[in-house]
C-alpha positions as CSV (number, residue, x, y, z in Angstrom):
1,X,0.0,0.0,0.0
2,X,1.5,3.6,-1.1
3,X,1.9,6.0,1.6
4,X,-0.7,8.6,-0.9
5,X,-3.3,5.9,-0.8
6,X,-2.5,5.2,3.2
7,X,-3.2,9.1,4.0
8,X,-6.1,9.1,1.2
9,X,-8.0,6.2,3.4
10,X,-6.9,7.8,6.4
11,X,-8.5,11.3,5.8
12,X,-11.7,8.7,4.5
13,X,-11.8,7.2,7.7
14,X,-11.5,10.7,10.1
15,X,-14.4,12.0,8.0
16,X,-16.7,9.0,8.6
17,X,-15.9,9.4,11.8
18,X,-16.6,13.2,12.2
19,X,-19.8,12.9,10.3
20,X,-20.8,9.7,12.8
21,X,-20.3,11.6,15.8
22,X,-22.1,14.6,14.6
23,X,-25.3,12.2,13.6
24,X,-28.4,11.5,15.9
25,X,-27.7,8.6,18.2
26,X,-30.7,6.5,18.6
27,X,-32.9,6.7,22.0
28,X,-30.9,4.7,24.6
29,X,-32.9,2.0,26.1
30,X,-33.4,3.3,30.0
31,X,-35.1,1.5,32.5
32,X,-35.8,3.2,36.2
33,X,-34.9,2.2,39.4
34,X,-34.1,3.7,42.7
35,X,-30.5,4.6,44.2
36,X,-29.2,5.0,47.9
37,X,-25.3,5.3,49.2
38,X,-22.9,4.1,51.4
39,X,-19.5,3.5,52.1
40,X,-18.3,7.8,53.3
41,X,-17.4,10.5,51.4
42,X,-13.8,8.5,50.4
43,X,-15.5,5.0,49.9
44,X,-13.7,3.6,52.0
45,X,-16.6,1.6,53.8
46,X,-17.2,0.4,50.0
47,X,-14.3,-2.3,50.3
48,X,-14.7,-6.1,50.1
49,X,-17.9,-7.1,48.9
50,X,-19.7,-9.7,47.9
51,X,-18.3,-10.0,44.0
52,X,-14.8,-10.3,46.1
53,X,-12.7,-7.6,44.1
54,X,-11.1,-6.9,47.6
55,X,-9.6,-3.1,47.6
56,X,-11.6,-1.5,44.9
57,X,-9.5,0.9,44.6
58,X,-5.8,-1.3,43.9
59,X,-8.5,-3.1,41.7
60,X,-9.0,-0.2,39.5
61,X,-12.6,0.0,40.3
62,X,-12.0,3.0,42.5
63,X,-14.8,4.9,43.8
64,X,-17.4,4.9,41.0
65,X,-18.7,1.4,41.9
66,X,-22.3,0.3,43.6
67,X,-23.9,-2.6,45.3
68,X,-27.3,-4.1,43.4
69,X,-30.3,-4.9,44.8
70,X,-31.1,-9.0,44.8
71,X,-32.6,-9.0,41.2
72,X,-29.9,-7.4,39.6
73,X,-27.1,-9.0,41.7
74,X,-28.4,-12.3,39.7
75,X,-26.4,-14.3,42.3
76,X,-23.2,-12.7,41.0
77,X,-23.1,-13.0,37.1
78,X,-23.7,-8.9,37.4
79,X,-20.4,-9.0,39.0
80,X,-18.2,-6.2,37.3
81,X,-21.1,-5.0,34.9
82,X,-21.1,-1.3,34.0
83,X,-24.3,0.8,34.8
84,X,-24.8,4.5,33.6
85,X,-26.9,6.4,35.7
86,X,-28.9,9.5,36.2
87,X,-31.4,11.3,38.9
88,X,-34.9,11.2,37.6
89,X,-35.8,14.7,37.7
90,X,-39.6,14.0,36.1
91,X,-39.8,12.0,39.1
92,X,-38.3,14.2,41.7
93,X,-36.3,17.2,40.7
94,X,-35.6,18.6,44.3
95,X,-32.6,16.1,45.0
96,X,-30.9,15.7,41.1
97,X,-28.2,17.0,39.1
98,X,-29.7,17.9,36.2
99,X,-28.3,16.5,32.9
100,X,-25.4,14.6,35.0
101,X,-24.7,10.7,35.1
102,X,-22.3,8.3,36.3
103,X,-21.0,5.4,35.2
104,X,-21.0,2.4,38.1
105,X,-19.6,-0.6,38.2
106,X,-21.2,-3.3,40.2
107,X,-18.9,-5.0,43.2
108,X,-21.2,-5.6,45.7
109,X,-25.0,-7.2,46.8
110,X,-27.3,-5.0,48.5
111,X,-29.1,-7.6,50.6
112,X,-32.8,-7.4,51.4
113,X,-34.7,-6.8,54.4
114,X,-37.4,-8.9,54.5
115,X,-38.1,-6.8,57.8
116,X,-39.4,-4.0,55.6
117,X,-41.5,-2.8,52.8
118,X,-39.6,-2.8,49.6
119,X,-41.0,0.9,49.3
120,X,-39.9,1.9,52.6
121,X,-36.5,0.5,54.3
122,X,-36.5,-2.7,52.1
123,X,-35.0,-1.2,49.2
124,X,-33.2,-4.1,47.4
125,X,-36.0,-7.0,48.2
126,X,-37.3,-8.2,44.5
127,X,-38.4,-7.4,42.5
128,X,-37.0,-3.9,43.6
129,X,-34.2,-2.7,40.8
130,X,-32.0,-0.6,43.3
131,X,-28.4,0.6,43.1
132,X,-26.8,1.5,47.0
133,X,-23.8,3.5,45.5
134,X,-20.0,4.4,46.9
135,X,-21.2,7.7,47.9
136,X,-18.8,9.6,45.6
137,X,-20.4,8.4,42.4
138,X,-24.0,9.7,44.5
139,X,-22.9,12.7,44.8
140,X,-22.2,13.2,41.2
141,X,-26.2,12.8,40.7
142,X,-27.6,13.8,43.8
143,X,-27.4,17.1,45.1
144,X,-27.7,16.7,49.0
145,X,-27.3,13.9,51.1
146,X,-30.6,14.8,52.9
147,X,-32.3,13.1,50.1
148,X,-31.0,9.4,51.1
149,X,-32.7,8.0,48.0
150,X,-33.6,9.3,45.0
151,X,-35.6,8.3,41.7
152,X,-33.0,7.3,38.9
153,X,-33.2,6.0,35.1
154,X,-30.1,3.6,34.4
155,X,-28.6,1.1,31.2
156,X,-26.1,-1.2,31.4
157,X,-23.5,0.3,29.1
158,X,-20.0,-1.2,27.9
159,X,-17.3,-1.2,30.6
160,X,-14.7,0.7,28.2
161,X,-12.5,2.5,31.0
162,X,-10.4,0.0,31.9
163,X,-6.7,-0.2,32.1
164,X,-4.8,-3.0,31.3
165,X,-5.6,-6.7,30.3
166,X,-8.1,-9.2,32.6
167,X,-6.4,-10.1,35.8
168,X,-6.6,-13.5,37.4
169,X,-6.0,-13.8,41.4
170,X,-5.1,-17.6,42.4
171,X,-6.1,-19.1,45.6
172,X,-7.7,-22.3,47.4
173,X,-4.9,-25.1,48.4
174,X,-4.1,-28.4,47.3
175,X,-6.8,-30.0,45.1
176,X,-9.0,-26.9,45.1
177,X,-8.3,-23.7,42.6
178,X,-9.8,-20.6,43.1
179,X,-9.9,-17.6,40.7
180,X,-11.0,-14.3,40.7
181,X,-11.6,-12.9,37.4
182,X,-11.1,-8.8,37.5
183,X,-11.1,-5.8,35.5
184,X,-12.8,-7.3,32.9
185,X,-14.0,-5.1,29.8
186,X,-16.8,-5.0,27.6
187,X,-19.9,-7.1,28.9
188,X,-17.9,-6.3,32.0
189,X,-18.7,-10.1,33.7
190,X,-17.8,-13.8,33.4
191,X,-20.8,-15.8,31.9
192,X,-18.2,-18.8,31.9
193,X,-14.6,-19.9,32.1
194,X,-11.9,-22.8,32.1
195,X,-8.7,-23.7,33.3
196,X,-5.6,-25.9,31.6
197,X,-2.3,-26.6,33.0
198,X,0.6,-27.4,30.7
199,X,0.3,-31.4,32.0
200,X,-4.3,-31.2,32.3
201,X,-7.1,-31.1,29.8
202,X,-9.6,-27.8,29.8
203,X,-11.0,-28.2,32.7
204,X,-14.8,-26.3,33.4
205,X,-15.0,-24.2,35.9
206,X,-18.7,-23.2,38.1
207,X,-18.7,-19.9,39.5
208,X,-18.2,-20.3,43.6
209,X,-18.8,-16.7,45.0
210,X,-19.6,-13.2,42.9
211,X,-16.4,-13.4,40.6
212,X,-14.7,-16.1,41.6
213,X,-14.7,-19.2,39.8
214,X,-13.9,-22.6,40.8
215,X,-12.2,-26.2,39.7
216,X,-11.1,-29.6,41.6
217,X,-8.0,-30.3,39.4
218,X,-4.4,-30.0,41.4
219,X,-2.5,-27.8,39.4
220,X,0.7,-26.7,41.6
221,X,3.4,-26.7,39.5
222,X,1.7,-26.3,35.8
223,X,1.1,-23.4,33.9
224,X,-2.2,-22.0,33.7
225,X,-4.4,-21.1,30.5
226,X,-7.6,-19.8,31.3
227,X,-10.7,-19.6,28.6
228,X,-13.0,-17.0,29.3
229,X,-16.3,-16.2,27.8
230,X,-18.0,-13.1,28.7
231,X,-21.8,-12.3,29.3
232,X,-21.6,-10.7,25.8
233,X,-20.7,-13.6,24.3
234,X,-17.0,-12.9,23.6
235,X,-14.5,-15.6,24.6
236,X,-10.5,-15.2,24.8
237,X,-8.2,-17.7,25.6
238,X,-5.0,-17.0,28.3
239,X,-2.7,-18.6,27.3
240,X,0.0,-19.5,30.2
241,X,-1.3,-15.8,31.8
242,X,0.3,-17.8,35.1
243,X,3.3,-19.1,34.8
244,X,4.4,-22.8,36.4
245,X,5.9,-21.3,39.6
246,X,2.6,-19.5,40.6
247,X,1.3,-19.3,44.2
248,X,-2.0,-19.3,46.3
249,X,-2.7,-16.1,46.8
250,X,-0.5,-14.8,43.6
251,X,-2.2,-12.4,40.8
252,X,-1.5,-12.5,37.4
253,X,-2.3,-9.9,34.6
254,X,-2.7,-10.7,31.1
255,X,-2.3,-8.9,27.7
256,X,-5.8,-9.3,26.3
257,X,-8.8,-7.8,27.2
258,X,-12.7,-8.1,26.5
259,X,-14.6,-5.7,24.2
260,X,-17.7,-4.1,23.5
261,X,-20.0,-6.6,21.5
262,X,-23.0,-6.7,19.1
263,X,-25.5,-7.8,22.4
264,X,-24.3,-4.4,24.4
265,X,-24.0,-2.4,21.1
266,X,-27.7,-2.9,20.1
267,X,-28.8,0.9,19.5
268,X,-25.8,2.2,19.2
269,X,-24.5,1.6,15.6
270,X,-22.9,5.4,15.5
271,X,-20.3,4.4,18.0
272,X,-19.9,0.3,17.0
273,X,-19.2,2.4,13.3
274,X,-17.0,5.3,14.7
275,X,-14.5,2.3,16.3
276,X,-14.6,0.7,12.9
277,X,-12.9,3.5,11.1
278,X,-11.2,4.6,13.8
279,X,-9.7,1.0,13.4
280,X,-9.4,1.4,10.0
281,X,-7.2,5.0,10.1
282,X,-5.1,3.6,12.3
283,X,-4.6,0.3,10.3
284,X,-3.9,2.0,6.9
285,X,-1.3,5.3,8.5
286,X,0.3,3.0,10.5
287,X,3.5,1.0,8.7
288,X,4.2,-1.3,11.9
289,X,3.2,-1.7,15.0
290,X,5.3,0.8,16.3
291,X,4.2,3.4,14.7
292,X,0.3,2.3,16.6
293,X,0.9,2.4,20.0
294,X,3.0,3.9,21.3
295,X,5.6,1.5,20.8
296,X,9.3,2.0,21.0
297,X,11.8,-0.1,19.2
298,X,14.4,-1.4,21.4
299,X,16.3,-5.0,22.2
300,X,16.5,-7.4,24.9
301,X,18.8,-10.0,26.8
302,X,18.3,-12.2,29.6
303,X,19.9,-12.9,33.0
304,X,19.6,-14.4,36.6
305,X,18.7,-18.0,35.8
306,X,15.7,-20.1,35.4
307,X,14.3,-18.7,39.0
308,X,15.2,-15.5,38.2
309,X,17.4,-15.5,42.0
310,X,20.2,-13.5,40.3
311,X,18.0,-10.9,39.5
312,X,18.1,-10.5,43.8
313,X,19.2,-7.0,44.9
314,X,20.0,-4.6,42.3
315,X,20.6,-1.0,41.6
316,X,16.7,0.3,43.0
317,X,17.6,-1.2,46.2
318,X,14.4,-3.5,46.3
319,X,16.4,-6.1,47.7
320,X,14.6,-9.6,47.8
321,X,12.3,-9.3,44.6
322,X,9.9,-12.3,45.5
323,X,9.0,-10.9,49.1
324,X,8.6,-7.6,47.4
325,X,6.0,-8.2,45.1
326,X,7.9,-7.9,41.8
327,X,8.6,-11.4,41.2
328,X,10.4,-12.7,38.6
329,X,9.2,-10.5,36.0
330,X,11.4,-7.5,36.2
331,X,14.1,-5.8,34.4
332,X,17.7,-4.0,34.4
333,X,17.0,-1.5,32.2
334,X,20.0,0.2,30.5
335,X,21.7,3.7,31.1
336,X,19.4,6.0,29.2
337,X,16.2,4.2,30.6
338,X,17.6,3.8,33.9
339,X,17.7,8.2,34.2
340,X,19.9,7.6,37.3
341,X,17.0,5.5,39.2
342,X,14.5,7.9,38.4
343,X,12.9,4.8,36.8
344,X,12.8,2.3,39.5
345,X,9.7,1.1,40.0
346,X,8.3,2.0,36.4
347,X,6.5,-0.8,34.3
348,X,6.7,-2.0,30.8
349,X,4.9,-4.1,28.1
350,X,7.6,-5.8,26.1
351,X,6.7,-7.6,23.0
352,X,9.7,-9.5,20.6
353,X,9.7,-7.9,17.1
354,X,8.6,-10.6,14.7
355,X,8.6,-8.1,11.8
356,X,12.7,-8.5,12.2
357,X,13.3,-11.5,13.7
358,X,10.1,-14.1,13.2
359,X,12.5,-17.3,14.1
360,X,13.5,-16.0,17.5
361,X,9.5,-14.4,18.9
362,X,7.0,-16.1,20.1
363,X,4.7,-14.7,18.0
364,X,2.3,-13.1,19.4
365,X,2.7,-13.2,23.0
366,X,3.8,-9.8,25.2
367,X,5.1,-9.5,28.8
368,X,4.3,-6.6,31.8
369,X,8.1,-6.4,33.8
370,X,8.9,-3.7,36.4
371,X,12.0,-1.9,36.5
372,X,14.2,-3.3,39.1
373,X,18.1,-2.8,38.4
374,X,20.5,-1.2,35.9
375,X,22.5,-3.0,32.9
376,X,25.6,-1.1,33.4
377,X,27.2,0.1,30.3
378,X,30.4,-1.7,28.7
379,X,32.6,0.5,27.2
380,X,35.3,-1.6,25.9
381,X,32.8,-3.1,23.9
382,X,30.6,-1.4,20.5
383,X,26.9,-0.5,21.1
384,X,25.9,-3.0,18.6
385,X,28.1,-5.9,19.5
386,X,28.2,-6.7,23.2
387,X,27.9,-3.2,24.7
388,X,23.6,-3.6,24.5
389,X,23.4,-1.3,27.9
390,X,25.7,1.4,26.4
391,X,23.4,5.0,26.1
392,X,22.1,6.2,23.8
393,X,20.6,2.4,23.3
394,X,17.4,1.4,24.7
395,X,17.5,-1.9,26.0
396,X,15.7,-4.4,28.8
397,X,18.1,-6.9,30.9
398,X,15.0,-9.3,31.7
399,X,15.1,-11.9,34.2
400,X,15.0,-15.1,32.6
401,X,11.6,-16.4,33.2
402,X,9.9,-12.7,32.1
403,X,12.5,-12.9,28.6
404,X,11.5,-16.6,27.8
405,X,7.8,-15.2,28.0
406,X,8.4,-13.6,24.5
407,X,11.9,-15.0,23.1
408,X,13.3,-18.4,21.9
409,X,16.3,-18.6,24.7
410,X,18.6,-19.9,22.1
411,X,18.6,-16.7,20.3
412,X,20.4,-14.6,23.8
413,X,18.9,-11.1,22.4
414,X,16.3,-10.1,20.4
415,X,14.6,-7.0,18.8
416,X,11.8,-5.9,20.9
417,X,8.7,-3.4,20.9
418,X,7.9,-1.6,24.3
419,X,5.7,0.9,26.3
420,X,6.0,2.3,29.7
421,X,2.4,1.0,31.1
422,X,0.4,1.5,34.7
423,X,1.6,-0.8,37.3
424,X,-0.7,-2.8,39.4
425,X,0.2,-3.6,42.8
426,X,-1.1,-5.6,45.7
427,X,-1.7,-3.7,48.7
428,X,-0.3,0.2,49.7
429,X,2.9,1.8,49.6
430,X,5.6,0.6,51.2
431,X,8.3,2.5,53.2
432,X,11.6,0.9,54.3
433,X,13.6,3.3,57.0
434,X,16.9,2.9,57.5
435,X,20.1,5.1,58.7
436,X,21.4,6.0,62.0
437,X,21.3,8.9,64.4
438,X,20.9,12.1,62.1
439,X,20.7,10.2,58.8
440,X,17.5,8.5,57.5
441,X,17.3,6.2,54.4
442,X,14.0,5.7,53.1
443,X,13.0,3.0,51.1
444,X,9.9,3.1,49.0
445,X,8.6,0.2,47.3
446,X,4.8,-1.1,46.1
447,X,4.1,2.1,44.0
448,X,1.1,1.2,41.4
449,X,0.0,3.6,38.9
450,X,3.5,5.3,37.2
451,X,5.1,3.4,39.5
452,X,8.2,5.4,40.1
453,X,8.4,8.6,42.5
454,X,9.7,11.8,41.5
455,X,9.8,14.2,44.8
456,X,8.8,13.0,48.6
457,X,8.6,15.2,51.3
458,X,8.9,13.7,55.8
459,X,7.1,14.8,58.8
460,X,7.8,13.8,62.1
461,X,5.1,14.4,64.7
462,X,7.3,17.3,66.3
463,X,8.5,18.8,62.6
464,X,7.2,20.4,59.9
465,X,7.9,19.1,56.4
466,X,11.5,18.2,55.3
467,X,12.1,17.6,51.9
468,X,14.2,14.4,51.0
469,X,16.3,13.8,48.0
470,X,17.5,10.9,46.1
471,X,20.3,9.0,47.2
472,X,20.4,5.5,45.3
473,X,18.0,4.1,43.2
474,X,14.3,4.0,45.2
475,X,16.7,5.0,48.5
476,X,15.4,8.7,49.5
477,X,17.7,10.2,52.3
478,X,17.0,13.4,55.0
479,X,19.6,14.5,57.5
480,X,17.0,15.0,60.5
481,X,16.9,13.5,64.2
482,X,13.3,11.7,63.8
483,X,13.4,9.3,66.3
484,X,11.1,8.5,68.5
485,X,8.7,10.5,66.3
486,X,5.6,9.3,64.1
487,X,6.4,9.9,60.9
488,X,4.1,10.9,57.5
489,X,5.6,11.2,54.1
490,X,4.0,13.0,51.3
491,X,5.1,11.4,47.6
492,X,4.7,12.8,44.5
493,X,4.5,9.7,41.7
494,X,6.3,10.4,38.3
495,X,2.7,10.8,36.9
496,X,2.1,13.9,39.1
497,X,-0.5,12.7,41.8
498,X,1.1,13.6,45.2
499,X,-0.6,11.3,48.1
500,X,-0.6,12.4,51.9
501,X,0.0,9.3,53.7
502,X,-0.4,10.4,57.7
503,X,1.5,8.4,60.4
504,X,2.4,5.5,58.1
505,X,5.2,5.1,60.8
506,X,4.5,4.9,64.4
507,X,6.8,6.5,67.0
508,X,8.2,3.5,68.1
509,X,9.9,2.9,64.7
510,X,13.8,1.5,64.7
511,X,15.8,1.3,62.1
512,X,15.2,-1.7,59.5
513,X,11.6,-1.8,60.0
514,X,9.2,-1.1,57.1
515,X,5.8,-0.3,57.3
516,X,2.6,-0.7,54.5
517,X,0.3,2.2,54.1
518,X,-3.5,1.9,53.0
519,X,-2.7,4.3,50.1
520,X,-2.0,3.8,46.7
521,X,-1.5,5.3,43.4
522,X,-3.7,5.7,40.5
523,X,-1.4,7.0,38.2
């Protein structure tokens, strides 16, 4: 295809596009229904739940989420389903927004009260369709908390906002596998799923509890394929999404994700035609896949063994990766990536380059790693023969087990593709202090969303605000006496949100003890 013809299809394709959006979209298909909150102004009481997502926040769903009365709950299969809603204003106009929405996504069961009316105190019996919301995504229809509940019209709509690919969570023991199937797009929930290990047959699963699924198979040891079809109708197959040295209690996030389908599209042909040709322009300007994402041409080696155990310590400081959380899929990233440690932390989608080297990729297969270490540069040897880490070059040291997710090992480095992505953690920051006397060395570890931290900031409980600076890697150093002093850090994420995380270290702190916050990132 000529690059004339490319941009001629292109310009094609924006103006479909323009003239789609400016055309009528059909009358959406709402349905009414009633709405309470919960959970405080921050969510916070909105945790848990019965579809099990746990911290809806390090889940992603953050604070736009809702519980659903027993007939929409549908003894879980609404699990992760999106809901767009607005205050009925026919109905009531004293306590709406008018002309607002939110979107919702459903985590929770609002259980009924067979004690009371379903019009007065029993507000999710059947056949009542209610929605008790986190009380942020409320407020966003509802103009005063006096109300309590208000008259709303709601649609399921396609869960389009989230990040990444569908995460799986695995826990049970022994014989007995259970998974947790989360940030799911699309349809949004699980209508059914199955489970192969590298040495098993597919195995059917049967939903246990809200999102988690369950099988009876013993599969310690094995890597795991899942099969997923959606409530939409769409299945994808994960292929070895966990590798053979997984865990209980170990979450793993995959590359693929669900879309919007025909069955949630239905009155909506503007936008199912607008994604089309949007599809299209990127398809016929783009001359690889490079030039589509984002995507960065750089290359890729290996090292640390088959366990990845030499990948242990490293130029961050993270220390022990496995009791860290990073596992074996990290990276030494070399000197121009590495910016002096301003990277640690940071996560990125690595793909092989097939387009240059088809008989050394796994074709198509990608891998999330976090930054972790730096390849040191060689200068005795050329950037293109043995001196990979050498700046300007951008390249990724893997640990073995993360490399072999995308390369053939025989073929020691290949040409890659990569993007720096969000990174999911499991729980909140973490902060390491260590030092003596007048010194304090402060690890940070755990960050999700960027994923690295660009400024922090200590307060002990007799001091105001001292700024630290970088000394190694994640290490962030002050020259204050804080012992014997709670202390409170405030950290400003390379993606610019700055979290206030109060007391995270109680007075009786010594040195070598590290403490986890309730605080994340988002980005």
């Amino acid at each position: 295809m000529t690059t004339e013809m490319s941009k001629s299809l292109a310009a094609f394709a924006v103006t479909v596009i323009v003239a789609l959006l400016a055309a009528p979209a059909p009358a959406a298909a709402w349905s009414s229904g009633s709405a309470t909150f919960y959970g405080g102004s921050d969510a916070s009481g909105t945790m848990g739940g019965a579809c099990g997502y746990g911290n809806q926040v390090m889940a992603w769903y953050g604070t736009s989420t809702a519980a659903l009365s027993t007939v929409l709950y549908n003894g879980g299969a609404s699990c992760g389903q999106c809901y767009q809603i607005a205050c009925d204003a026919q109905a009531d106009s004293r306590w709406c927004r008018a002309g607002a929405t939110v979107t919702v996504t459903a985590t929770n069961l609002c259980p009924p009260n067979p004690a009371l009316p379903a019009s007065d105190g029993g507000w999710c019996n059947p056949p009542r369709a209610h929605f008790d919301m986190a009380q942020p995504a409320w407020g966003q229809i509802g103009v005063s908390y006096q109300a309590g509940i208000i008259p709303v019209l709601y649609q399921r709509v396609p869960c389009s906002s989230r990040q990444g690919g569908v995460r799986f969570t695995v826990r049970g023991f022994n014989y007995f596998e259970l998974v947790l199937v989360s940030n799911v797009g699309g349809s949004g929930s699980v209508a059914s799923a199955w489970v192969k290990g590298t040495a098993t047959d597919r195995t059917p699963m049967s939903r246990n509890w809200g999102a988690n699924w369950q099988s009876f198979v013993g599969l310690a040891g094995q890597a795991l394929t899942f099969g997923v079809t959606s409530t939409g109708g769409q299945t994808i197959v994960f292929t070895n999404v966990a590798p053979a040295n997984w865990e209980f209690g170990m979450s793993f996030i995959s590359n693929l994700q669900l879309a919007a389908n025909r069955r949630m599209m239905l009155g909506r042909r503007p936008a199912t035609m607008v994604r089309f040709f949007a599809v299209l322009a990127l398809c016929v300007t783009s001359a690889s896949a490079a030039a589509m994402g984002g995507w960065v041409s750089g290359t890729a080696t290996f090292y640390g063994g088959k366990d990845a155990s030499g990948t242990m310590g490293g130029a961050c400081g993270y220390g022990n990766l496995y009791t860290q959380g990073y596992g074996v899929y990290n990276a030494a990233l070399s000197t121009v990536l590495f910016n002096d440690g301003a990277s640690c932390g940071q996560c990125y989608l690595i793909m092989c380059d097939a387009s240059k080297t088809p008989e050394w990729c796994k074709a198509g297969t990608a891998v999330t790693i976090t930054a972790t270490n730096l390849c040191p540069p060689n200068w005795a040897l050329p950037n293109d023969d043995g001196g990979w880490c050498n700046p300007p070059r951008p390249h990724f040291d893997m640990a073995q087990p993360a490399w072999e997710t995308i390369g053939i090992y025989r073929a020691g480095i290949v040409p890659i593709l990569y993007q720096q992505v969000k990174c999911w953690r499991q729980g909140g920051v973490r902060f390491t202090v260590s030092g003596f006397n007048y010194f304090e060395l402060v690890l940070i570890t755990n960050v999700a969303g960027s994923g690295s931290v660009q400024a922090m900031s200590v307060k002990g409980s007799k001091t105001g605000w001292i700024p630290l600076t970088r000394n190694w890697g994640a290490n962030w150093q002050c020259n204050s006496a804080l012992v014997g002093q709670a202390l409170s850090f405030q950290v400003t994420s390379t993606g610019g949100q700055t979290l206030h995380i109060n007391n995270v270290v109680p007075e009786w702190w010594e040195f070598g003890m590290t403490f986890t916050s309730n605080r994340q990132f988002d980005y």
